[in-house]
N, C-alpha and C positions, 0 to 999 in steps of 0.2 A: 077540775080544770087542769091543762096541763098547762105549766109555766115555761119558757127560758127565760133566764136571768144573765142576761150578760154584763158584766162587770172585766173593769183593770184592776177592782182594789176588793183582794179578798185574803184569808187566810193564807200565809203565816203573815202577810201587813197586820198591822195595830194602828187602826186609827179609827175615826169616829162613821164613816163609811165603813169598814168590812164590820163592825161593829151592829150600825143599822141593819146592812143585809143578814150578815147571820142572824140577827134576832127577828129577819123580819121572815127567813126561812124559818125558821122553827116555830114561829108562827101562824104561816101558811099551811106546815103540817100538819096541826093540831087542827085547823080549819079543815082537812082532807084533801088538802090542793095537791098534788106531783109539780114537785122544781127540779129542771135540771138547771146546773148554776155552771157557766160558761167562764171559766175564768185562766190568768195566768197562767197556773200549773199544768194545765193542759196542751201548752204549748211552750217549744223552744223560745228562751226569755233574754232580755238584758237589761242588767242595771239601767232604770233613769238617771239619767244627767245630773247632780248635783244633790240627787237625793238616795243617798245609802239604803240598802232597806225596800225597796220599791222595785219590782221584777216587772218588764213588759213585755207581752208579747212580740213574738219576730214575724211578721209577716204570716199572721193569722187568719187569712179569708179563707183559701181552700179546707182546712182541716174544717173552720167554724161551718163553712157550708154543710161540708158532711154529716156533721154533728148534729145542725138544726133540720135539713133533710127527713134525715133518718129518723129523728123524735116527733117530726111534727107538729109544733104546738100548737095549743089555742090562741096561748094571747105569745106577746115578747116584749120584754125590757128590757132597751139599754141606757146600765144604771149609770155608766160613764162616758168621758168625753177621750180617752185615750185608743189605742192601736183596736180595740178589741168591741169597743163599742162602733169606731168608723168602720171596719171590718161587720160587725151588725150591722148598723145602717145601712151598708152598702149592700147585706145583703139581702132586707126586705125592700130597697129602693128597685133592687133588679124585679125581681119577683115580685113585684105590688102587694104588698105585703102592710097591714099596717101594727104601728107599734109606740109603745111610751116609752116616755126619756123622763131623767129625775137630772136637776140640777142640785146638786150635792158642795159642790166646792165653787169658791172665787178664784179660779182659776186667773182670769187677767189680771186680778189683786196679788197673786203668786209672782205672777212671770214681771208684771210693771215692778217689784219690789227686787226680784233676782236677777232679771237682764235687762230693766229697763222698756218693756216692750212697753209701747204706748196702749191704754186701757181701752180708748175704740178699736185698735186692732184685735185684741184679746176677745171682745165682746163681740166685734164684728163674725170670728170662725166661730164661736158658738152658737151663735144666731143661726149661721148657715149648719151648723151641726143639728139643732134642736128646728131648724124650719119644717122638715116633714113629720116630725112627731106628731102623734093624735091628741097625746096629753104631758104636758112637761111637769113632774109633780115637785112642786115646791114648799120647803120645811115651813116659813114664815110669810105674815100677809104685808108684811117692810120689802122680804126679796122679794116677792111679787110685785109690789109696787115697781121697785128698783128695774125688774125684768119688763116687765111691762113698759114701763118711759124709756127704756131701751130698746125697744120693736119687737120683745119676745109675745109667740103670740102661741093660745090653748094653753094656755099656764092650769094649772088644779093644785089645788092646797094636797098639802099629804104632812100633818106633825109626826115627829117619833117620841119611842117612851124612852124605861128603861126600867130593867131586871129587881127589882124589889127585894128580888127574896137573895140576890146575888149581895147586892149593895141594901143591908137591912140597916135600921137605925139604929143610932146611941144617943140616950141622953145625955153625957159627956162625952170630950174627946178621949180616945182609948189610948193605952200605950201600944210603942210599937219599937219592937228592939231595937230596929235599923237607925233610926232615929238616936239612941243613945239618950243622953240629958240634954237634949235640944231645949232652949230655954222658950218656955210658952210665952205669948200664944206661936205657934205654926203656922203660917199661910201658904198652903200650898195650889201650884200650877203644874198641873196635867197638859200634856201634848207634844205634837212637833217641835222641837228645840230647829224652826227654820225663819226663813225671813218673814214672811205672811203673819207669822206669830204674835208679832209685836211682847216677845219675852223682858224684851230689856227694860222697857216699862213697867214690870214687874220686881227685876233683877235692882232696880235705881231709886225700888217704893221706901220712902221712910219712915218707917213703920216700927213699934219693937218686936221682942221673938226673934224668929228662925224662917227661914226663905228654905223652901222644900220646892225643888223641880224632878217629876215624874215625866219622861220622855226623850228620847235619842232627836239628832238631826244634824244639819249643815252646820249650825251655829256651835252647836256645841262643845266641840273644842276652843274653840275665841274666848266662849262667855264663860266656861269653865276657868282661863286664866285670869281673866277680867274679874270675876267674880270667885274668889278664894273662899267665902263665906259661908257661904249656901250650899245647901245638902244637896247630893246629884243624885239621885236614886238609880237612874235610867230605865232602861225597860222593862216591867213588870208584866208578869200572870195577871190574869183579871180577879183570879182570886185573891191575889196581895196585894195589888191597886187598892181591892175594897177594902182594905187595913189601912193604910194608908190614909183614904180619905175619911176612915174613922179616927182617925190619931187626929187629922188637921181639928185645929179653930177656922178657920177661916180659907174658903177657898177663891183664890180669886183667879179671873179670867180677862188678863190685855189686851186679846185680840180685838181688832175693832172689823175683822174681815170674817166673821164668824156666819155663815148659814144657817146654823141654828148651835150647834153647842153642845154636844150629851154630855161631856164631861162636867158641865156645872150638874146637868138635873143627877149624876151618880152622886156627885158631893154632895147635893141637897135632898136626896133617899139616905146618904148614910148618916144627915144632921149639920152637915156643916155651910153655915149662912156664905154666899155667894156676892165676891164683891168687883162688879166691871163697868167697861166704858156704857151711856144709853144708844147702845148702835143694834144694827140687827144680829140675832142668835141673843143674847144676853136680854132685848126689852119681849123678846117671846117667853121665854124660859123664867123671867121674873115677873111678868107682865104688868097691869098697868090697872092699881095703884101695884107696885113693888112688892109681891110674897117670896119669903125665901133669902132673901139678900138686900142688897144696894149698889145702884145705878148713879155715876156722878159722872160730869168730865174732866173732872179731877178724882184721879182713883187713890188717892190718897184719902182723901174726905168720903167716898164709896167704902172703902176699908175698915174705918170708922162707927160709920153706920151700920154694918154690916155688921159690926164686932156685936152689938149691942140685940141683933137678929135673935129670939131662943132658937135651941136647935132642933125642937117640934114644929114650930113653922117651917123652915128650911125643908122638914122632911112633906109637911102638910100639903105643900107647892108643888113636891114631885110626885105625891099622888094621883096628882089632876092630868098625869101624862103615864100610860099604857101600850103595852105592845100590841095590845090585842085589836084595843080599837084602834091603833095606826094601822094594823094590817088590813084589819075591816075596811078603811077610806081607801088605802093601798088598793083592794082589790078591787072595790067600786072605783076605782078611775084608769083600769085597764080596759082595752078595746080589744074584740077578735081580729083575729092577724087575716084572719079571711071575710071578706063582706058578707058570705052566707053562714058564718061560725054564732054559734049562738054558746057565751061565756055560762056554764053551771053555776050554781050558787058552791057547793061544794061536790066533792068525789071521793066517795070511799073505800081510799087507795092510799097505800105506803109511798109517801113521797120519795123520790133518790136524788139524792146528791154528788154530784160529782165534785 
């Protein structure tokens, strides 16, 4: 099968999206799929608004046309809601064309937190973004609910994993030079240092040890004087992240706008019990009864519990989630982009990447 992938959010970003899709290309290949991955760097870009770090495209339909033209695919996704995915959409909208959408982010949870946009408006252009999708694939069966009593409709579940052999376990927490004599235990938080984050919740936990934040953003200069205490790491290699979350005791996660989460299931492959709000991304990822960590609404008391998690369970939890089968349900909830297109199981061909 030939794929396009279109995406706003892809390498060099570092977030829990280009994250997904690179893992979910490299396991498409392995499958014998061909992706071409349609993203930023292929077109003239500009900083997002308020968020450092983040490249968009400039008025990307004619180049995108050309692109998808000439490749022809079988199926299409567009994996987001920014310049590159409207620019997709509009182009299988011209062309009758059909294609999947993934909801990935709370976007109106972003924007109602950073400029106040009221969260019907927010929800309302994504409705109209994801209204002609064939399949809108969704991480958890909470955001599906949530989508769903908001008029989203063709919803399909689609979970993700995470790298095992990247983020491998420890029976204890390991040292980790950066760190120094940080006095144990560690609780560390991976992510966006942005508003959606809800970090300060973590930032204000009274807990003992050492407060470890992994991640750049808007806030971070604020919280950085605000918070003299706390270890700032900033942006990490994926290969030193996963030192990191082998050094922590304890990883917690604030967000309460979470889709799903990978950063807790990496902490909970390398051993370290997970400690967050019971909201969506954290009660998928811990599930029900609770493996892996602890779920309070009080994360102070979550932290607690979680202390007392071993850190075999923690790892046992993230076994139950794989890349391989997310890309297997991945590819069973694509449609051909043409009504007479009949999708292969696989092709025995050298996937490319752009």
């Amino acid at each position: 099968m030939k794929l396009a992938l279109i995406t706003d959010a892809w390498l060099p970003q570092v977030n829990g999206v280009v994250t997904t899709l690179v893992e979910l290309v490299r396991e498409m290949e392995c499958l014998g799929h061909q992706v071409l991955v349609i993203h930023p760097g292929m077109f003239a870009t500009r900083p997002c608004p308020g968020y450092a770090g983040i490249d968009l495209a400039v008025r990307p339909g004619k180049v995108l046309s050309k692109q998808l033209d000439a490749y022809a695919p079988d199926s299409i996704h567009v994996a987001t809601e920014g310049p590159l995915g409207w620019a997709g959409r509009s182009y299988c909208h011209k062309r009758r064309l059909s294609f999947t959408t993934a909801f990935h982010t709370r976007f109106p949870e972003m924007l109602n937190a950073a400029l106040k946009v009221p969260l019907w408006l927010g929800y309302a252009v994504l409705r109209y973004f994801h209204k002609r999708s064939a399949g809108v694939m969704v991480p958890t069966p909470s955001v599906m609910r949530m989508l769903d009593a908001r008029g989203f409709r063709n919803l399909r579940s689609w979970t993700h994993g995470v790298d095992m052999r990247l983020f491998n376990f420890h029976e204890t927490p390991q040292d980790y030079g950066p760190l120094g004599s940080a006095i144990r235990p560690i609780s560390l938080c991976v992510g966006r240092v942005s508003y959606e984050k809800n970090i300060e919740a973590f930032l204000r936990l009274n807990v003992p040890g050492t407060k470890v934040v992994c991640g750049v953003g808007p806030l971070e200069a604020g919280l950085k004087d605000r918070f003299p205490n706390v270890l700032w790491l900033g942006l990490l290699p994926r290969t030193e992240l996963a030192k990191v979350y082998a050094a922590a005791d304890i990883f917690v996660m604030p967000s309460r706008n979470e889709t799903f989460g990978l950063v807790m299931l990496e902490a909970m492959s390398c051993g370290a019990p997970v400690a967050a709000f019971p909201v969506e991304g954290p009660l998928e990822v811990l599930g029900s009864p609770n493996r892996g960590g602890a779920l309070d609404e009080d994360l102070r008391l979550a932290w607690y519990r979680a202390f007392t998690v071993a850190r075999h369970e923690a790892r046992n939890r993230a076994l139950d989630f794989s890349w391989t089968s997310a890309t297997q349900v991945f590819v069973g909830n694509l449609v051909p982009a043409r009504k007479t297109d009949l999708l292969p199981a696989t092709e025995t061909v050298t996937a490319t990447v752009a």
